[in-house]
C-alpha positions in Angstrom: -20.9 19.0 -7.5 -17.8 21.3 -6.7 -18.4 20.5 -3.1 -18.0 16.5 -4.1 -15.0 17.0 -6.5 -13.1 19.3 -3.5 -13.7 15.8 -0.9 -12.7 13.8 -2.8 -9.6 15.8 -3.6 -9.0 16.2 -0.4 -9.6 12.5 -0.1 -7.1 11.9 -2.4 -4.1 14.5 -1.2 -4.3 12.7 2.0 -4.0 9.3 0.5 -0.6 10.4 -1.5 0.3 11.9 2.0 0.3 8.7 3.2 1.8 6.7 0.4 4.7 8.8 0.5 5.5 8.6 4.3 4.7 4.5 3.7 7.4 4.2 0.7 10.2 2.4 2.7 8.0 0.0 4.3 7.4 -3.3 3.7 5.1 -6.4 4.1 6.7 -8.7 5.7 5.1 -12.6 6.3 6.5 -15.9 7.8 5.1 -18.6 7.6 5.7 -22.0 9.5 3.9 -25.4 9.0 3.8 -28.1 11.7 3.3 -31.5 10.6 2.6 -34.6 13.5 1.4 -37.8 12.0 0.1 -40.4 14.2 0.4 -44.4 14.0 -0.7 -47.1 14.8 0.1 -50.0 17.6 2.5 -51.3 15.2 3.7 -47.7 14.1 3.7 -49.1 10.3 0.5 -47.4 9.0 -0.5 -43.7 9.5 -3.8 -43.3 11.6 -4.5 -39.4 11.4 -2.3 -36.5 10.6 -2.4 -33.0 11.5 -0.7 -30.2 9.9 -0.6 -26.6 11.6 0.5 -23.8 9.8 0.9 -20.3 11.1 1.6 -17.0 9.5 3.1 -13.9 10.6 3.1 -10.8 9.1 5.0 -7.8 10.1 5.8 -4.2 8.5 9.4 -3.4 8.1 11.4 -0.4 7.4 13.6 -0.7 4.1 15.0 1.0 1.2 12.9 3.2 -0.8 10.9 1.7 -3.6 11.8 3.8 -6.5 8.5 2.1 -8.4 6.3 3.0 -6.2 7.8 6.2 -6.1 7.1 7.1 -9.3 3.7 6.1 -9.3 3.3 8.5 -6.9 5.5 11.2 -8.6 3.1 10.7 -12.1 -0.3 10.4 -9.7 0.8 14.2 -8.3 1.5 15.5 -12.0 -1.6 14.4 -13.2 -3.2 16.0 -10.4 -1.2 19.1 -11.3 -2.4 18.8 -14.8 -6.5 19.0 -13.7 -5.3 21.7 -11.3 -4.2 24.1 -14.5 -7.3 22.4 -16.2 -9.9 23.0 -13.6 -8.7 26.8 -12.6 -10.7 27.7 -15.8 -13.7 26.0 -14.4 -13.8 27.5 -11.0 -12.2 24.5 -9.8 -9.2 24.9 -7.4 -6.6 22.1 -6.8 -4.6 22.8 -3.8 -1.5 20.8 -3.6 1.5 21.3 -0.7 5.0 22.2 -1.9 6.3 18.8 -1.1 3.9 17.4 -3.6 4.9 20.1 -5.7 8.4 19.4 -5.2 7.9 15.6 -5.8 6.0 16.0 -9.1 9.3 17.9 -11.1 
């Protein structure tokens, strides 16, 4: 069971790693319709239509979002919590001193 609990600690560092090096980018997506109609002989009454719509998604680099942030901030002191809880149980939490740092 200890084995289990340390994965998926370790499972879940590298998740916040992540989050925090992801916390000034955004999705983001553009998206573009295409509309053609055709008529007929006459060009009075609409015989078919066809739209085409296309989306693009990008990532972009922005400003931080402070939200997210402190999501992340109240994820790592919960973490630190079950770290002082678990030491009792033979459990360690091991958490990097930017974590650390990010958690005050």
């Amino acid at each position: 069971m200890e084995e289990k609990i340390e994965a998926l600690t370790l499972k879940l560092i590298e998740k916040i790693e992540r989050a925090i090096e992801e916390l000034d980018s955004y999705t983001l997506t553009k998206t573009t319709k295409e509309k053609n109609t055709e008529y007929d002989d006459e060009g009075k009454k609409a015989v078919s239509e066809t739209i085409v719509e296309t989306e693009e998604i990008s990532i972009v680099k922005g400003t931080v979002n402070a939200s997210n942030l402190k999501t992340i901030a109240a994820a790592i002191k919960e973490l630190r919590g079950k770290d002082e809880e678990t030491e009792n149980e033979g459990i360690t939490v091991i958490l990097s001193e930017e974590i650390k740092e990010l958690s005050e």
